[in-house]
VEXKEMI-430030 format. One record per residue (C-alpha): x, y, z; residue in one letter. Coordinates in steps of 0.2 Angstrom, whole numbers, plus 5000, padded with zeros to 4 digits. Example, Ala and Ser with C-alpha at 12.3 -4.5 7.8 and 13.67 -1.06 7.14 Angstrom:
residues 2
506249785039A 506849955036S 
END
This chain:
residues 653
485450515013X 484050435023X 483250275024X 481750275011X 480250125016X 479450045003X 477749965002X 478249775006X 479249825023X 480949845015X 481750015015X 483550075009X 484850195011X 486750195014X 487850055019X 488750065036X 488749895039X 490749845035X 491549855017X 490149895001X 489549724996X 489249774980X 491149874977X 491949784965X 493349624970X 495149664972X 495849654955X 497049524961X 497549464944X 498649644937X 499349654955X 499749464955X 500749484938X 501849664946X 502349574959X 502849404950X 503749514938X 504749604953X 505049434959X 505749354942X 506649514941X 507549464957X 506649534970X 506149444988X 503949414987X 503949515002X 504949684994X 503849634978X 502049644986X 502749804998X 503449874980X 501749834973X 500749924988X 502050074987X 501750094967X 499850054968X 498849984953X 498050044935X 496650124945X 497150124964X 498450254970X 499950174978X 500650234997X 501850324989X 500450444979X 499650454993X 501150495004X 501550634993X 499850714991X 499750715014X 501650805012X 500650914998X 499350935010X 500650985025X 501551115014X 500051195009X 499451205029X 501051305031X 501351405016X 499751465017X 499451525036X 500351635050X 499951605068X 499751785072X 497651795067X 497151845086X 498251965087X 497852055071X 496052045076X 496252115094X 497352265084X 495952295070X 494652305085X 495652395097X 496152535084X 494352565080X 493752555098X 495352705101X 494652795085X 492852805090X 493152845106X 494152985100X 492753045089X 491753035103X 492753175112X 493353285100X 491853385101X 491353405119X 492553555127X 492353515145X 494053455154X 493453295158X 493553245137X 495353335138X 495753215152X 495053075144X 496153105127X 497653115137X 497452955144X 497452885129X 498852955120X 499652905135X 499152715133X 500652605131X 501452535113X 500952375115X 499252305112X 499152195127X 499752325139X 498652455129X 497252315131X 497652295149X 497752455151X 495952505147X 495052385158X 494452495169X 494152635158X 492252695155X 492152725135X 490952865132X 490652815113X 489552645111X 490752575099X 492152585107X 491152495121X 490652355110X 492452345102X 493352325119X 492052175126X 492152105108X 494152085112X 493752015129X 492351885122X 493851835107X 494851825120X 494051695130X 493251605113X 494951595107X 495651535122X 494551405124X 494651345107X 496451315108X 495851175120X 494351105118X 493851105099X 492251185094X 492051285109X 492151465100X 490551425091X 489751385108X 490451525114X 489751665101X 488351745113X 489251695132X 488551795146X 489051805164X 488251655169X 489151565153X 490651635159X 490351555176X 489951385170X 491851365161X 492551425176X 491551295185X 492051145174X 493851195172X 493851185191X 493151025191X 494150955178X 495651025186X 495250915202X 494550775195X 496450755185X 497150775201X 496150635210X 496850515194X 498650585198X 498450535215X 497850345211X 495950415219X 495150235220X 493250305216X 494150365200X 492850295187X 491250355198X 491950535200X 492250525181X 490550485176X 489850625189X 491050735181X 490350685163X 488450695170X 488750885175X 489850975159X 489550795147X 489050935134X 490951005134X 491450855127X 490750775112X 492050645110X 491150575122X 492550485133X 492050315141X 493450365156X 494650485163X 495950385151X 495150435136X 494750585142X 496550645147X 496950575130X 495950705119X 496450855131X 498450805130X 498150815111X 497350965111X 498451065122X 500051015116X 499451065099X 499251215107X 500851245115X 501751175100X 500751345091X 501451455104X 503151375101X 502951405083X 502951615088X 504151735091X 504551785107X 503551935105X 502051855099X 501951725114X 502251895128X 500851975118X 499651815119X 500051785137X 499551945143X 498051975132X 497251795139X 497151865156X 495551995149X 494751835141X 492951875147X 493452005157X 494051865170X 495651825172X 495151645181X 495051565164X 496851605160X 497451525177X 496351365177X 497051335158X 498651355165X 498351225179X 497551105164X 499051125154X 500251075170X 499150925173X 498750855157X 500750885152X 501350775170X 500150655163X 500450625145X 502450665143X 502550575126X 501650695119X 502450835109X 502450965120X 504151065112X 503751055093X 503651215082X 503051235065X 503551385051X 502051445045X 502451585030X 500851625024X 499751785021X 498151695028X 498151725045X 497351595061X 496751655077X 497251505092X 496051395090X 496251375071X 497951395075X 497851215087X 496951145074X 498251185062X 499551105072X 498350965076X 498450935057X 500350935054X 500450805069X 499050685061X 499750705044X 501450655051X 500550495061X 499850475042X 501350485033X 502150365045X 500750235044X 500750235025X 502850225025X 502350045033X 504350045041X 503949995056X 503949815064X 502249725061X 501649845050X 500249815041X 498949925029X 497449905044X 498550015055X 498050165042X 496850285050X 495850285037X 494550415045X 496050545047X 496450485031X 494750545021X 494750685034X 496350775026X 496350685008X 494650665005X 493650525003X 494450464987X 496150434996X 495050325008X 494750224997X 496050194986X 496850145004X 495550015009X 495649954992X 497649924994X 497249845012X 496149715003X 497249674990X 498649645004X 497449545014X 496649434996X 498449394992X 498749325009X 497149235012X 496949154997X 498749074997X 499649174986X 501049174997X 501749025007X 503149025022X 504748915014X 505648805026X 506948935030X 505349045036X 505549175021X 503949205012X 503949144993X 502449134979X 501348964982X 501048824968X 499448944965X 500249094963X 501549034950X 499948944942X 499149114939X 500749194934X 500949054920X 499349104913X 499849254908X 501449224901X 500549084891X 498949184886X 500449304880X 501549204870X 499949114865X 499249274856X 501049324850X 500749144839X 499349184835X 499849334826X 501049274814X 500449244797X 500549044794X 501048984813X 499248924819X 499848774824X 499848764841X 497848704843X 498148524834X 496548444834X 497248284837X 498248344851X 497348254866X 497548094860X 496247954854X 494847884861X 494947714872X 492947704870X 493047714892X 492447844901X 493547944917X 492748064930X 493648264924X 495148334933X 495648504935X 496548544917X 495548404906X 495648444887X 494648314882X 492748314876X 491248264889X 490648084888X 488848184889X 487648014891X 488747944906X 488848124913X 486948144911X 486547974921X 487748044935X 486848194937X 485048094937X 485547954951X 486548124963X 484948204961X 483848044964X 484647974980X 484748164988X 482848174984X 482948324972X 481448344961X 482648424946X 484148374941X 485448484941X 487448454934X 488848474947X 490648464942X 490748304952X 489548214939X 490748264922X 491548124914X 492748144900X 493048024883X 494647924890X 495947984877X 497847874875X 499247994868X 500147934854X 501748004860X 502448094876X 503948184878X 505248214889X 505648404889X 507248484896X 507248674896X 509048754897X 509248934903X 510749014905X 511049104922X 512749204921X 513049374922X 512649434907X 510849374906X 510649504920X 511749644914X 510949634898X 508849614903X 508649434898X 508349364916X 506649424917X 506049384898X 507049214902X 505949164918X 504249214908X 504749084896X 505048954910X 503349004915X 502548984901X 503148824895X 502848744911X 501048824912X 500748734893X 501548564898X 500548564917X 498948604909X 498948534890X 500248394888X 500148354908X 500948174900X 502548294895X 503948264909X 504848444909X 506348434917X 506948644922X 508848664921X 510048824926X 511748844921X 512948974927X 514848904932X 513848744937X 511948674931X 510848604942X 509148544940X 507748654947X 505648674951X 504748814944X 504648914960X 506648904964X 507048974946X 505449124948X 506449164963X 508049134957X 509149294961X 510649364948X 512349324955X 513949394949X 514749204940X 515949174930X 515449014917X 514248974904X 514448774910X 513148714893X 514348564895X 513348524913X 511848584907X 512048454892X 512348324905X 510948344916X 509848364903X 510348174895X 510048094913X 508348184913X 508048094893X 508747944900X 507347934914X 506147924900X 506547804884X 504847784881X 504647974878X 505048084865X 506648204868X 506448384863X 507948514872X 507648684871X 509048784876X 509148974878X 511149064881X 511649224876X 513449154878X 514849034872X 515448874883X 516848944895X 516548794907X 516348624909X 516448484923X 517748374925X 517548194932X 517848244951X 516348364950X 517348524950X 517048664937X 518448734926X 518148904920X 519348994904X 519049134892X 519049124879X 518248934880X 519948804877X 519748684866X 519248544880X 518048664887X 517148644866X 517548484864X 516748424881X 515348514878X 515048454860X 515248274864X 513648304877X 512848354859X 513248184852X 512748104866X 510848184866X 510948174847X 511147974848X 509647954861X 508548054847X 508648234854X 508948374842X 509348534850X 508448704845X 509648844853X 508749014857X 510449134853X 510349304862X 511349414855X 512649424841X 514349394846X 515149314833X 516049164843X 514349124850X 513449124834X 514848994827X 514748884841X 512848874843X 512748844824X 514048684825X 512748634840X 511248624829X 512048544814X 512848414825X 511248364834X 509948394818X 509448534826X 508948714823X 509448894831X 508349024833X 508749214837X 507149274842X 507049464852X 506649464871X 504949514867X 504949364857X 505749234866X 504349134875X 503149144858X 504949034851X 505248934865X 503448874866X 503048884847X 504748754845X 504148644858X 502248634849X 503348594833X 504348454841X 503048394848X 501848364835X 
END
């Protein structure tokens, strides 16, 4: 498409000028929540954004899809081609050059068309040597004539093909003097490598008068002979990895036919000193590579060397997108080859993978811990508890008779005093006191209108009527793994702490693990928390931290939400040391109950979120509610959070 002008100057057309401006963002949000659910699930943030990248999003294809469709792509290339198209041609034309000659002579009865037959029924088996043979014959019919120079023009468009890409459409009509002019560059080339092999100081200046005399061979353009020798190296070890991907047969017939290309066997020669050179100066290059090729369709050299060219960039591809290597990152991807052997949707479903890798990291989604590994920041886990919240939130809201969770009263009562607003304020705009901000801003920065900023908001000042200290129980042992609790468990966690940070911010919630030991935890130690093999349920520790944490605050209301999917089989003793039976003995129960009476004379009761139906543990969580006026609740995992939060909600109010 072209650039249009309009009337006033302006004109449009496509954009070049970096990423579209007008492409929609990176949809941070769904990849966000995969790779927090890989990470509540266990897995490090870094395998969790590099599983994210590999499975892609709702509407961007992942590495691994577009992994498989370049290894689709490379199976194709090979199933679908052979390697011997030059031959076949040079066969078809020969034959038909043979049997038009033969025409030809049938009908003359002089001695010399007798001689002339018997010369060719004598040719040799091979087409080379039968090709060869003929070079100096003088065909008497006109198409035989054509046919033999049409073999010696694809010959030497072939040739040259198989080294310098797009010279067989160049080279449709070459004359003599065409002819002359390859010979002639191919010699200078041929020096001017050999001036770089030898460290020729006036390297760069015989370049560019190397470039100012056959430039139009070369439409990469190379800015120096480095360059230069890097797009022949490619080339012609494509080329040699074709010839290696040949019988033995085939490569004796090529190499005898290339010296008629033109009619000149110079060509053949300087290609042969290019190869030599290019291969001393560029040995990493794959120079002893083959390829099976089992198709019907068959390639003549140079699309042969293109073909090979193809499975070498599809491998550099594939290698890219595996992202294994040190350092990797999604900007190494060539995303030119990339659209060239995909098409341009692949290109953009990679540069759309490249930007969420690169939004994720630049808006601080991810954070370096003190050991150096790399863990979800304080925004991340913000973002991840919106979700889980806007979840549970609309699970509540679904059930018949359970709309309480948006209490009017909730945010407190008005103090009649104002208080500029704060990220995650509740309470209604003091609009008067927030208007006269706005006016004296405006004023004093000489605006003519007055316009509100965020910094001129100031809320009704509000006092709670109560606050609560909240302690949050999870089980860690064994089972909440082996049985897919640990990831609904951790959404809860989440979600509660989202609601409390944001809507009862007065709330202190107090996270607390228990396996064979209980220990007090922040939000992004229990996201990243990773299943261990344990033995112990330790609620009698859990119970323990859980009154220190109530203790903390007596002016607070206690609520204790515990969620197990198992009975007591540890507890602490007084040196600090964890003692683990099954079944649970009698002092492991009676411990653990006595930590019950304890919360239940400082005014907690406990609601107990039972996973599963064991019989012992049904028992025992039932004694702890009944002991501590509280209630149990056996809610599926689907369910859990929307009973956790909905309890709290209830204790709260």
């Amino acid at each position: 498409m072209t650039a249009v002008p309009l009337p006033d100057g302006y004109s449009y057309g496509p954009w070049h000028d970096g990423p579209d401006p007008l492409a929609p963002p990176a949809d941070l949000r769904d990849a966000l929540d995969e790779i927090g659910r890989d990470v509540m699930a266990g897995a490090s943030p870094r395998a969790a954004l590099e599983e994210m990248l590999r499975r892609g999003t709702e509407r961007t294809a992942g590495l691994d899809e577009l992994t498989r469709r370049l290894w689709q792509r490379r199976s194709q290339i090979q199933r679908r081609n052979n390697l011997d198209g030059t031959l076949q041609e040079v066969q078809r034309l020969l034959q038909e050059a043979l049997d038009a000659e033969r025409r030809e002579l049938f009908p003359d009865p002089d001695d010399d068309a007798r001689f002339r037959e018997a010369q060719l029924d004598a040719l040799p088996p091979g087409t080379a040597a039968a090709v060869n043979e003929l070079a100096d014959y003088d065909w008497r019919s006109e198409q035989g004539r054509e046919n033999y120079q049409q073999i010696r023009d694809l010959l030497g468009q072939e040739l040259m093909e198989s080294r310098f890409q797009g010279m067989k459409q160049a080279l449709q009509n070459a004359g003599p003097e065409d002819v002359e002019r390859i010979n002639e560059m191919l010699s200078d080339l041929n020096d001017l490598l050999a001036a770089h092999a030898r460290g020729a100081e006036d390297i760069q200046q015989r370049f560019e008068d190397f470039m100012g005399k056959h430039g139009e061979f070369f439409p990469e353009n190379p800015r120096n002979v480095e360059e230069l020798i890097d797009a022949l190296a490619e080339r012609s070890a494509a080329a040699q990895r074709m010839l290696n991907s040949m019988s033995a047969e085939q490569r004796a017939e090529l190499a005898e036919l290339t010296q008629q290309a033109f009619g000149d066997p110079r060509l053949a020669q300087q290609l042969s000193q290019l190869d030599s050179q290019l291969r001393a100066a560029r040995p990493g290059e794959d120079w002893t590579g083959s390829a099976r090729f089992r198709g019907n369709n068959p390639l003549g050299m140079g699309e042969g060397a293109q073909a090979m060219q193809d499975l070498a960039e599809l491998d550099a591809l594939a290698e890219q997108l595996g992202q294994s290597y040190p350092g990797a990152r999604l900007e190494d991807i060539d995303l030119e080859a990339l659209e060239a052997q995909l098409g341009k949707d692949a290109g953009v479903d990679a540069r759309r993978l490249a930007e969420l890798e690169r939004e994720l990291r630049r808006q601080g989604l991810f954070e370096r811990a003190a050991d150096g590994s790399l863990r979800l920041s304080p925004k991340a886990l913000r973002r991840l508890g919106e979700t889980a919240l806007s979840d549970i939130v609309n699970a509540l809201r679904g059930k018949t008779g359970e709309r309480e969770t948006e209490s009017a009263g909730a945010a407190g009562e008005p103090t009649g005093a104002s208080r500029p607003w704060r990220f995650g304020d509740m309470q209604p705009w003091d609009v008067p006191r927030t208007i006269r901000n706005a006016v004296l801003r405006s004023v004093s920065l000489g605006e003519r209108q007055v316009r509100l900023d965020v910094e001129d908001v100031e809320v009704v000042e509000t006092e709670h009527r109560s606050r609560a200290a909240v302690a949050l129980l999870v089980d860690t042992s064994w089972s909440m793994v082996s049985e897919g609790r640990w990831l609904p468990m951790k959404r809860t966690a989440l979600a509660l702490h989202q609601l409390i940070s944001t809507r009862f911010r007065n709330d202190a919630l107090q996270l607390i693990i228990f396996g064979r030991y209980a220990q007090s935890v922040e939000l992004p130690e229990l996201v990243g928390l990773e299943g261990a093999w344990e033995q112990g349920t330790n609620a009698h520790h859990g119970l323990l931290l859980a009154g220190q944490h109530l203790r903390r605050h007596p002016d607070a209301q206690p609520v204790v939400l515990m969620v197990t999917d198992g009975e007591p089989t540890a507890h602490l003793e007084p040196d600090g040391e964890a003692v683990f039976d099954y079944p649970p003995q009698p002092r492991t129960l009676h411990k653990t109950l006595s930590e019950v009476d304890r919360l239940a004379k400082l005014g907690a009761s406990i609601s107990v979120f039972r996973l599963g139906d064991d019989p012992r543990l049904t028992s025992f969580v039932d004694l702890i509610a009944r002991r501590s006026g509280g209630r149990v609740i056996a809610p599926d995992l689907d369910g859990l959070g929307a009973a956790v939060v909905g309890d709290y909600l209830r204790t709260r109010r």
